[in-house]
Every structure is written in structure tokens, then in C-alpha cells.
PALOSE-631770 format. One line per 5 residues: number of its first residue (from 1); for each residue x, y, z of C-alpha. Coordinates in nm, 4 decimals. Each point is the difference from the previous one (the first is absolute). Example, Ala and Ser with C-alpha at 12.3 -4.5 7.8 and 13.67 -1.06 7.14 Angstrom:
2
1) 1.2300/-0.4500/0.7800 ~ 0.1370/0.3440/-0.0660
// end
This chain:
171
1) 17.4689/12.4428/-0.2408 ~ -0.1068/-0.0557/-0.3984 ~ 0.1726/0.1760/-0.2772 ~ -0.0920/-0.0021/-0.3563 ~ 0.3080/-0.0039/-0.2482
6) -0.0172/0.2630/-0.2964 ~ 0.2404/0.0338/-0.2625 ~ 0.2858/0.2412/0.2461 ~ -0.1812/-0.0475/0.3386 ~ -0.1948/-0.1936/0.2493
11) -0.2984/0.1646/0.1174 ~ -0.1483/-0.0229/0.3083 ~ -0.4059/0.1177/0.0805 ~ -0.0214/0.1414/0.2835 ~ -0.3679/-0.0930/0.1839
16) -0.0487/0.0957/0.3943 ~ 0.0616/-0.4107/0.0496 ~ 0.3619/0.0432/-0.1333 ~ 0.1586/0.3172/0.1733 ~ 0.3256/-0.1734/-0.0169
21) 0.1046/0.1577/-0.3287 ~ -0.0962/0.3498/0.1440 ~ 0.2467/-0.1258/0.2421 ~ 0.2724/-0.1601/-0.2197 ~ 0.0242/0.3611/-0.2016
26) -0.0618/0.2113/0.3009 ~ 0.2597/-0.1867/0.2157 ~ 0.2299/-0.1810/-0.1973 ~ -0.0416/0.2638/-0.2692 ~ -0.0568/-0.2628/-0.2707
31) -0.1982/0.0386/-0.3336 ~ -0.1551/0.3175/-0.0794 ~ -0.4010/0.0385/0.1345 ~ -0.2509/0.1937/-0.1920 ~ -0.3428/-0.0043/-0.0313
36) -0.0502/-0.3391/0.2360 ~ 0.2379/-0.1804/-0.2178 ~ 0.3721/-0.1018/0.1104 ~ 0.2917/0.0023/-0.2938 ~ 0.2723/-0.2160/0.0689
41) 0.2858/-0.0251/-0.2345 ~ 0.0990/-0.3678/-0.1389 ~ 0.3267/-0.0053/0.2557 ~ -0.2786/0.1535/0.2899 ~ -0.2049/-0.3144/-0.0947
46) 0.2897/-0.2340/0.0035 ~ 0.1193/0.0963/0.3248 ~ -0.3395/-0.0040/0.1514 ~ -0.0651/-0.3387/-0.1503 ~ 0.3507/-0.1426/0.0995
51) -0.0965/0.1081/0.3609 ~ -0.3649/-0.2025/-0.0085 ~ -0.1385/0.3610/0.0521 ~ -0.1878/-0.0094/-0.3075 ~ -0.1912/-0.2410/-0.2470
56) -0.0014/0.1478/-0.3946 ~ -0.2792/-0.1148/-0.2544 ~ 0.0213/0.0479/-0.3471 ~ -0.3968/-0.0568/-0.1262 ~ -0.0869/-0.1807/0.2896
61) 0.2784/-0.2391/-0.0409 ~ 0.2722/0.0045/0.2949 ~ 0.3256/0.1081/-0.0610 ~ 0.2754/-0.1944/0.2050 ~ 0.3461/0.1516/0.0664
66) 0.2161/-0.1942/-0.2913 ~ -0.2499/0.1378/-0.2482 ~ 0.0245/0.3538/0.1000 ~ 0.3823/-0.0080/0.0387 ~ -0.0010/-0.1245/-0.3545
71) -0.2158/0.3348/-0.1363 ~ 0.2268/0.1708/0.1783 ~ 0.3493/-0.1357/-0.1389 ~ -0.1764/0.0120/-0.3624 ~ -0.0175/0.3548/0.1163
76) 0.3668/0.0378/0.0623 ~ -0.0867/0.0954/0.4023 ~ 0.1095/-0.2697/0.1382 ~ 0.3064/0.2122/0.0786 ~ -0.1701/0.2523/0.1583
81) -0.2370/-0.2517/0.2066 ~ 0.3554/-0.1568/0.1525 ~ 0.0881/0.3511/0.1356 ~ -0.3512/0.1230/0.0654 ~ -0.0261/-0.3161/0.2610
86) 0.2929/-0.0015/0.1215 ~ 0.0031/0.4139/0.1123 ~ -0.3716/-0.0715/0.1172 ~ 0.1140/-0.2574/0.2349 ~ 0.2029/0.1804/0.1353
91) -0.2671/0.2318/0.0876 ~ 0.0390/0.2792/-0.2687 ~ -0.2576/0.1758/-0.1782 ~ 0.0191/0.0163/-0.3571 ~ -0.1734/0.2161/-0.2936
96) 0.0650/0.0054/-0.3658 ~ 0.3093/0.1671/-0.1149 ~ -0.0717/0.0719/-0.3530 ~ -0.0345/0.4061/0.0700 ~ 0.3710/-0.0126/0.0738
101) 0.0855/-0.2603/-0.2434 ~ 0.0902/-0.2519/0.3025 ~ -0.1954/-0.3316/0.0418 ~ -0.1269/0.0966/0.3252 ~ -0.0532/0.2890/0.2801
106) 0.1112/-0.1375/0.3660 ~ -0.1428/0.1302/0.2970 ~ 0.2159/-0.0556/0.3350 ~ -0.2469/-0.1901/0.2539 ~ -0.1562/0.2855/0.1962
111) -0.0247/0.2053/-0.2884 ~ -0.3169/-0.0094/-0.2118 ~ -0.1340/0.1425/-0.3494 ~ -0.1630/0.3027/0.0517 ~ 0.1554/0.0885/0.2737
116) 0.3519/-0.0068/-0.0146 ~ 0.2411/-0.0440/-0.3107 ~ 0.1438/-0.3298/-0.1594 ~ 0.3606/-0.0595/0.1199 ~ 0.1002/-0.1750/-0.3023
121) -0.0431/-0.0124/-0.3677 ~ 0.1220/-0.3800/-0.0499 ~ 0.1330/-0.1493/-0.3745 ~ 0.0125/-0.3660/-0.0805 ~ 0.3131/-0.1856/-0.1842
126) 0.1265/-0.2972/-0.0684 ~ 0.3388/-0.1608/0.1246 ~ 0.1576/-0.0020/-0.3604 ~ -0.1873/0.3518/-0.2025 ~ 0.2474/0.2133/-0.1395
131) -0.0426/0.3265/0.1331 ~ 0.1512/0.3468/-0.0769 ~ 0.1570/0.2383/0.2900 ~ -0.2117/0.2333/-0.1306 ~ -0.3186/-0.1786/0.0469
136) 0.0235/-0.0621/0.3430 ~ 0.1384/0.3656/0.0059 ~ -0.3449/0.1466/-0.1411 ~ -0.1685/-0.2783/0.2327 ~ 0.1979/0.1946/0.3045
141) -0.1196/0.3347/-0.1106 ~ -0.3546/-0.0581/0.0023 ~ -0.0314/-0.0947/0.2728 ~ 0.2078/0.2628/0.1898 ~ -0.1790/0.2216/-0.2155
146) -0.3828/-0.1079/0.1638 ~ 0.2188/-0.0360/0.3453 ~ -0.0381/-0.3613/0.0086 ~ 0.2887/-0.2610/0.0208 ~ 0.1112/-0.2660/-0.2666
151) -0.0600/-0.3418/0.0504 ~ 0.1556/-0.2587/-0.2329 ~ -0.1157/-0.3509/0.0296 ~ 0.1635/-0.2642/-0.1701 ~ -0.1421/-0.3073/-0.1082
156) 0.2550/-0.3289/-0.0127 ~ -0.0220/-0.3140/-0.2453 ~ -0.1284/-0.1135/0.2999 ~ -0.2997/0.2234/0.1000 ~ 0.1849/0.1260/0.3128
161) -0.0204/0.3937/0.0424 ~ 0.2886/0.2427/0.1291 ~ -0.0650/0.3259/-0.0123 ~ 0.2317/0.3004/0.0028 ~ -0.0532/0.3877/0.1116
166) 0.1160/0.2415/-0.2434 ~ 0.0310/0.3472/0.1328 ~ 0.0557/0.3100/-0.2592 ~ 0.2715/0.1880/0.1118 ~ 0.1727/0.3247/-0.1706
171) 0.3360/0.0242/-0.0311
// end
């Protein structure tokens, strides 16, 4: 499968010879599809590219894997890629979080957009930020507000993830 890099996305043509994007969105719930055409964000791309799923061109000239992980560090994602592959191999759906000022939407596997709610709204930090109580407070109460759960995932020196469920609680 051939994807054309833009300036925020890869996009993918869909033709009846390559139903395997129709697929990749209406399956794996990747990219967004509209009119015959497949959006996939830069960390979609990455993933799909990591994964030998998918082959990006950029004017007819083939991106390789190093080159897009570069576009997306310069784009301050690389963060976000880390956890995006590491919830997706564990078989997680993810959507953009940006509604609910998270990083991401997670579905639980068996549950789908569309059909059934996100389970968590999940925020991205780094080992050593300095973070206030109440940040992670307000973080708590949006998403018991849109009755979704908090999902912190920290990001080491390292690159190694742990992530922590924060639940919103009244006293």
C-alpha cells in the first residue's frame, strides 16, 4: 500500500486494486477516509511504516522509516509516536484526543468508534516535567466529566513508558 506525504498527513488513494486502506480505516480504525482518499496522521504513518505495512512517497521519491521519524521528532511527536505504538501493540484503538485536551482517545479492544465510547482520554509526560496538583486535578475532571478514565503515560530518559490510572474521586 502507497501513501503520499503532505505537509500533516500521508494520504492514501483509494482505487478498487487497493481495498486495503478501506480496510486499515474500517478495521483497524486508522486515518480518516473521505471521498476515496485515506488521511493518516504523521504518528499513523510512522507506525504503519515501522510495521512494513506501508511505503510513503513524497513526489515520487520513497520515503524510508529514519526519514519520516525525523519529520516527526522536528515535529515534537516523537513522544506521542512512543505511546501511540506501544498502546497499539497492545491491541488498543486510538483516536485523537485534542477535543478533551488529552493526546489521545483509547478504545478497549472490543470496543469500536461509532459504536461504543472511548475508555480513556490518555496525556503524555515526561519522567522529569514539573507538574502542578492542580493540573493533573483538572486532567482528572475532564475526563470524569465525559465519563471516561485518566490515563497518564510517562515517558523515561530512556523512552520506556509506565502509565498510571487516575480516577476523580469526591471527597
Amino acid at each position: 500500500m502507497y501513501g503520499e506525504l503532505l505537509d500533516e498527513t500521508v494520504s492514501i488513494t483509494i482505487a478498487e486494486s487497493n481495498q486495503k486502506a478501506i480496510s486499515l480505516n474500517q478495521k483497524s480504525y486508522f486515518g480518516k477516509l473521505e471521498n476515496n482518499v485515506l488521511d493518516l496522521s504523521l504518528i499513523e504513518a510512522l507506525y504503519l511504516l515501522e510495521k512494513n505495512r506501508l511505503k510513503v512517497y513524497q513526489n515520487e521519491e520513497s520515503i524510508q522509516f529514519d526519514d519520516l521519524k525525523k519529520i516527526v521528532r522536528e515535529r515534537d511527536l516523537y513522544s506521542k509516536y512512543l505511546v501511540f505504538r506501544d498502546l497499539k501493540d497492545r491491541g488498543y484503538i486510538i483516536k485523537a484526543g485534542f477535543k478533551y485536551g488529552s493526546e489521545f482517545r483509547l478504545y478497549e479492544r472490543g470496543n469500536v468508534p461509532g459504536k461504543g465510547h472511548s475508555e480513556y482520554l490518555v496525556k503524555i509526560l515526561h519522567e522529569f516535567d514539573k507538574l502542578e496538583i492542580s493540573n493533573i486535578s483538572s486532567y482528572a475532571r475532564v475526563a470524569h466529566g465525559v465519563k471516561k478514565r485518566l490515563l497518564l503515560a510517562v515517558i523515561d530518559e530512556d523512552g520506556d513508558l509506565t502509565y498510571y490510572k487516575i480516577k476523580w474521586t469526591r471527597p
